[in-house]
N, CA, C and O atoms as CSV, one atom per row, in Angstrom:
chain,resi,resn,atom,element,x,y,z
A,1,UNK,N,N,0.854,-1.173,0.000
A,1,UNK,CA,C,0.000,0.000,0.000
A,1,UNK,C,C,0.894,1.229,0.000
A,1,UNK,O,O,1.740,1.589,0.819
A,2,UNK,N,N,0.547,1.687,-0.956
A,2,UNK,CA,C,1.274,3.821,-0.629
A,2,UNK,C,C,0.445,4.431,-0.244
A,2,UNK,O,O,-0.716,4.154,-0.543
A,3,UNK,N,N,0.741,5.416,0.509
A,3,UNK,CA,C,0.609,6.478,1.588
A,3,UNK,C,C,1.353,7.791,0.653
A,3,UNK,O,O,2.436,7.933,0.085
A,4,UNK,N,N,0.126,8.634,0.846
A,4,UNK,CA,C,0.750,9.768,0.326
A,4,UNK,C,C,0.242,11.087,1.524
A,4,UNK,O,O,-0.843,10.953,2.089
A,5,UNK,N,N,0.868,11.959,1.736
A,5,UNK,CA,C,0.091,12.388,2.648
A,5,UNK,C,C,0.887,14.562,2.393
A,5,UNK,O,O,2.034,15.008,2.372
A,6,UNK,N,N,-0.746,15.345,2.239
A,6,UNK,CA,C,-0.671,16.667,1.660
A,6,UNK,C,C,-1.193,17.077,2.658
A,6,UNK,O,O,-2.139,16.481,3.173
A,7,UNK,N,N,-0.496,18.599,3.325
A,7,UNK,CA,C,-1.675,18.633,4.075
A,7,UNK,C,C,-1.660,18.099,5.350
A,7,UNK,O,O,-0.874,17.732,6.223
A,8,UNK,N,N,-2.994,18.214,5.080
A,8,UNK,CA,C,-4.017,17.546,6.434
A,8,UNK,C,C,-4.174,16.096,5.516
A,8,UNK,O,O,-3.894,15.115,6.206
A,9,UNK,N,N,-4.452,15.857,4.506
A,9,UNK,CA,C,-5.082,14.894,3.961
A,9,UNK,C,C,-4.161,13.968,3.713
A,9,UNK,O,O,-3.217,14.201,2.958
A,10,UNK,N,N,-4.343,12.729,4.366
A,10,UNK,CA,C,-3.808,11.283,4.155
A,10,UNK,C,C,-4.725,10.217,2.916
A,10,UNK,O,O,-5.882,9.847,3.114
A,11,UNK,N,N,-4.037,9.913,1.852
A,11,UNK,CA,C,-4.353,9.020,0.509
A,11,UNK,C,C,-3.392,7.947,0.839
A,11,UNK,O,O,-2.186,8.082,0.634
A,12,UNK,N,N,-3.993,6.727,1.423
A,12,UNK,CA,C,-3.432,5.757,0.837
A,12,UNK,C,C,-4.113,4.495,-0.301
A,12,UNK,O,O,-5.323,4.276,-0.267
A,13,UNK,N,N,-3.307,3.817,-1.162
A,13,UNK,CA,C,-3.897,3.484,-2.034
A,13,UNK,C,C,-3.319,1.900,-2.661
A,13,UNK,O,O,-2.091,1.831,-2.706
A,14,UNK,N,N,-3.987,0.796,-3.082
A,14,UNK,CA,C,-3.215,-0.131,-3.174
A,14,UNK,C,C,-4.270,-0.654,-4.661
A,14,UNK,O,O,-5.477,-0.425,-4.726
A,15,UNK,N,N,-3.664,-1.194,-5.471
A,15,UNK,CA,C,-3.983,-1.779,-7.304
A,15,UNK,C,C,-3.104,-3.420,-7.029
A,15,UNK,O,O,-1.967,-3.441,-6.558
A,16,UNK,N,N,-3.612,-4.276,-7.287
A,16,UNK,CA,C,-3.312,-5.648,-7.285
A,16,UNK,C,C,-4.232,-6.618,-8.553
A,16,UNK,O,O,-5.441,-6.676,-8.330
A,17,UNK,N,N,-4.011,-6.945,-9.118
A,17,UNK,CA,C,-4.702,-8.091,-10.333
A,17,UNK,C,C,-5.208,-9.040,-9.334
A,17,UNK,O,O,-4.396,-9.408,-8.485
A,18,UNK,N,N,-6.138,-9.398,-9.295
A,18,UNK,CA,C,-6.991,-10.266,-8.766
A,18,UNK,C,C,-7.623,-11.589,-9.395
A,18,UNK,O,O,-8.258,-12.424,-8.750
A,19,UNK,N,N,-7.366,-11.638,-10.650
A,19,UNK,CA,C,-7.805,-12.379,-11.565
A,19,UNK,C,C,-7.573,-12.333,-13.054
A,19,UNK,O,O,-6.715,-11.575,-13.506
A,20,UNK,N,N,-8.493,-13.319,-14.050
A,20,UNK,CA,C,-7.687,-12.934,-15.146
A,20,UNK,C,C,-8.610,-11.935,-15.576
A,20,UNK,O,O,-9.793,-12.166,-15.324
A,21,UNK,N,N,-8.351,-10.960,-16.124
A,21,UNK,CA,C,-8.888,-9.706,-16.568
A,21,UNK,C,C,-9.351,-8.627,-15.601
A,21,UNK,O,O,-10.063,-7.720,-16.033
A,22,UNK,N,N,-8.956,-8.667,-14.192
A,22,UNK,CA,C,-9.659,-7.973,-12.980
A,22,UNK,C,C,-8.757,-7.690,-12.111
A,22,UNK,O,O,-7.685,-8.295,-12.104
A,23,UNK,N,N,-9.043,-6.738,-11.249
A,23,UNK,CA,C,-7.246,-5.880,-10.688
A,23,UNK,C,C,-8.931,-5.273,-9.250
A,23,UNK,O,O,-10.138,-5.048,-9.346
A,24,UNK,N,N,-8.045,-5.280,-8.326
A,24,UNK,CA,C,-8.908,-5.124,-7.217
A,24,UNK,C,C,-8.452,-3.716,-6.579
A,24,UNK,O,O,-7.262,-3.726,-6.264
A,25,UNK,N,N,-8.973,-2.782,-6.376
A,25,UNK,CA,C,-8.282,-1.407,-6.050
A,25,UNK,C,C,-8.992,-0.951,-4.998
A,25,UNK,O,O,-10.207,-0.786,-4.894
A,26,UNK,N,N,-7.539,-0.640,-3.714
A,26,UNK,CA,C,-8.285,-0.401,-2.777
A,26,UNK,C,C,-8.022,1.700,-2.678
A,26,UNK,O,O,-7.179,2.338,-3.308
A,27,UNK,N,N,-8.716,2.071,-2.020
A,27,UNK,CA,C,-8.280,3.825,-1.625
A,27,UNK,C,C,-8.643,4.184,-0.201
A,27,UNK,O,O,-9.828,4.058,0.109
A,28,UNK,N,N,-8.040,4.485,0.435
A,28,UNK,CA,C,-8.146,5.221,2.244
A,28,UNK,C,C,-7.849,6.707,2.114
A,28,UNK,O,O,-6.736,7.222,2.002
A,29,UNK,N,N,-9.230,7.406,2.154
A,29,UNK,CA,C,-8.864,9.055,2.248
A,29,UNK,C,C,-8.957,9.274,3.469
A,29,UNK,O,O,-10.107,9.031,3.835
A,30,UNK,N,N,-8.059,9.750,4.611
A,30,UNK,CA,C,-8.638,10.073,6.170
A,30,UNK,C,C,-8.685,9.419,6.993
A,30,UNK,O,O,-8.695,9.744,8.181
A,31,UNK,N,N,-8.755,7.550,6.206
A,31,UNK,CA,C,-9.297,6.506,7.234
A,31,UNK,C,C,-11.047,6.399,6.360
A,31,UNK,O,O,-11.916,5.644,6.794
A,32,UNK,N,N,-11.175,6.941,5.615
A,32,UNK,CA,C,-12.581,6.399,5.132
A,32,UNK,C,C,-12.075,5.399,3.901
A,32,UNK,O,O,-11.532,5.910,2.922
A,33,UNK,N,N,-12.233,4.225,3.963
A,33,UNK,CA,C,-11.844,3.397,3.252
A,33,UNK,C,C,-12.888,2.689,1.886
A,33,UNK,O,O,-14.055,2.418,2.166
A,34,UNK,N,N,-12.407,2.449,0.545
A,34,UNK,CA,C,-13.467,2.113,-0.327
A,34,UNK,C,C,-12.277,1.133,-1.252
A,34,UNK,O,O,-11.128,1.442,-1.569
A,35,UNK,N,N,-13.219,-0.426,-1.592
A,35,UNK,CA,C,-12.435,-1.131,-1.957
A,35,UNK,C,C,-13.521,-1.703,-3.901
A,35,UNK,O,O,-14.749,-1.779,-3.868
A,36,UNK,N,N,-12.911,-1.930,-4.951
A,36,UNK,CA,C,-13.384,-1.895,-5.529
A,36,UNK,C,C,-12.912,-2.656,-6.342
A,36,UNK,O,O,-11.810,-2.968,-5.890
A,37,UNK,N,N,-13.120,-3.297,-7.553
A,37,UNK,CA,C,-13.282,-4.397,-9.035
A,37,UNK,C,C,-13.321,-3.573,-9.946
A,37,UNK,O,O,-14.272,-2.867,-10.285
A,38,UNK,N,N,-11.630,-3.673,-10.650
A,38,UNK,CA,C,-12.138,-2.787,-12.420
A,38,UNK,C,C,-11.666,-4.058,-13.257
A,38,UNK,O,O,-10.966,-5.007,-12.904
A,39,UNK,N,N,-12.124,-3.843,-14.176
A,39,UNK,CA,C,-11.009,-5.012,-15.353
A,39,UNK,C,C,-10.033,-4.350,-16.103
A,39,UNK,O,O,-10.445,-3.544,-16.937
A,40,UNK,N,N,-8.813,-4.518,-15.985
A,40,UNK,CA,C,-7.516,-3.879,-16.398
A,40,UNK,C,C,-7.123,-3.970,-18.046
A,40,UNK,O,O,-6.091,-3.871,-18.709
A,41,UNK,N,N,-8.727,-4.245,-18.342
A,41,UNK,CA,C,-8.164,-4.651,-19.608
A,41,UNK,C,C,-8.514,-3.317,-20.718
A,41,UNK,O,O,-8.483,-3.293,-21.948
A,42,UNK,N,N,-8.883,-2.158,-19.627
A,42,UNK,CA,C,-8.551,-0.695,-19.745
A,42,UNK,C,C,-7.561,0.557,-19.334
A,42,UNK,O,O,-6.396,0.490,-18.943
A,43,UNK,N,N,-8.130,1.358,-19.478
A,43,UNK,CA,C,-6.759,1.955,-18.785
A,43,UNK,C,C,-7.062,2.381,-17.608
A,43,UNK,O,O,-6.797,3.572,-17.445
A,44,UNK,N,N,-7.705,1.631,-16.367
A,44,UNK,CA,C,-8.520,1.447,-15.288
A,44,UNK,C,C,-7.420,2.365,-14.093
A,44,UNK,O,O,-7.779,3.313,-13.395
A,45,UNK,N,N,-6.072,1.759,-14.140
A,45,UNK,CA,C,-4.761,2.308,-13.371
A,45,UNK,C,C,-4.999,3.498,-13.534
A,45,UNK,O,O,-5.585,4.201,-12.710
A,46,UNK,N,N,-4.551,3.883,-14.670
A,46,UNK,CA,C,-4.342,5.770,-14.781
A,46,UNK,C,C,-5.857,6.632,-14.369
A,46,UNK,O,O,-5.703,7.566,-13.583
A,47,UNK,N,N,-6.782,6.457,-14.686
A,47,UNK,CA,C,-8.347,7.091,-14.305
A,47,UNK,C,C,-8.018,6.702,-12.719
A,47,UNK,O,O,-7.893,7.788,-12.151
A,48,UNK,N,N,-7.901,6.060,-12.143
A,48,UNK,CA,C,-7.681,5.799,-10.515
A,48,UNK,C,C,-7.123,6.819,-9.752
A,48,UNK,O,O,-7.570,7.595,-8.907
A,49,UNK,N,N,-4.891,6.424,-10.790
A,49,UNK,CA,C,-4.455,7.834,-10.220
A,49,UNK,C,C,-4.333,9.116,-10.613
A,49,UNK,O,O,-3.642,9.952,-10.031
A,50,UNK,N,N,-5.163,9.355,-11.860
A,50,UNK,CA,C,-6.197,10.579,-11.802
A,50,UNK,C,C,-6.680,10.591,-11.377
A,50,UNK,O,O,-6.593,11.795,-11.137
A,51,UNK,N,N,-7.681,10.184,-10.609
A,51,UNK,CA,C,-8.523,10.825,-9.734
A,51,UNK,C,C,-8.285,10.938,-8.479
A,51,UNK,O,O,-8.925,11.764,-7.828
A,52,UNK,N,N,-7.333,10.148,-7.885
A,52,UNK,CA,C,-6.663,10.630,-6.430
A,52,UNK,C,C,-5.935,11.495,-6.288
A,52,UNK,O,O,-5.678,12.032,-5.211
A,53,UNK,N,N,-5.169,11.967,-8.084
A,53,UNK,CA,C,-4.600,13.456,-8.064
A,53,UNK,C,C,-5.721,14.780,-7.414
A,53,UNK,O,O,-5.526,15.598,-6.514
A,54,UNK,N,N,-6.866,14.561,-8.267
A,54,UNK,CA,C,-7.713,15.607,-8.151
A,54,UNK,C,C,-7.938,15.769,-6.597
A,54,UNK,O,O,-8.079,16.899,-6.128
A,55,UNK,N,N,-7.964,14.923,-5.993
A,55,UNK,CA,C,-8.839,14.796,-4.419
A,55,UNK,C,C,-7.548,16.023,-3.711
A,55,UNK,O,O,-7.552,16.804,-2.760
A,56,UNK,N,N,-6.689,15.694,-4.630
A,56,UNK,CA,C,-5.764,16.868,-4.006
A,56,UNK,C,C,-5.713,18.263,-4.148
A,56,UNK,O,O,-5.414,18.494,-5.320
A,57,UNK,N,N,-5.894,19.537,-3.372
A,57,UNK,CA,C,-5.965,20.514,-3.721
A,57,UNK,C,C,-4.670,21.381,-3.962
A,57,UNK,O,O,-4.762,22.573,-4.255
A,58,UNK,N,N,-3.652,20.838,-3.850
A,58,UNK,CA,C,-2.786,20.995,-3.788
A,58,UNK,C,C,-2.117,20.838,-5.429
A,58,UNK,O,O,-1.324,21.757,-5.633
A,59,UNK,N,N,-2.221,20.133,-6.321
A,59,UNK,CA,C,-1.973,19.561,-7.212
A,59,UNK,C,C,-2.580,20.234,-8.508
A,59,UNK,O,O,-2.398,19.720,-9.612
């Protein structure tokens, strides 16, 4: 898991393949935690850490 931490605001974040065609992605903003199923057989990675860029105001 990475830990990124701006701020006040703690992102940690973990991407693992889970299967064949399926990658399991977890995200912790704060301690509020959300765990989720994409199929990697997009560009599922980068939209992810785009969007944990954005959560940043900093960025």
């Amino acid at each position: 898991m990475i830990t990124i931490e701006a701020g006040e605001m703690e992102v940690k974040f973990k991407y693992y393949l889970s299967g064949i065609g399926w990658a399991t992605c977890i995200v912790a903003v704060n301690g509020q935690r959300l765990e989720f199923t994409a199929s990697y057989l997009t560009d599922c990675l980068n939209d992810f850490l785009r969007s944990l860029m954005f959560l940043n105001s900093f960025w």
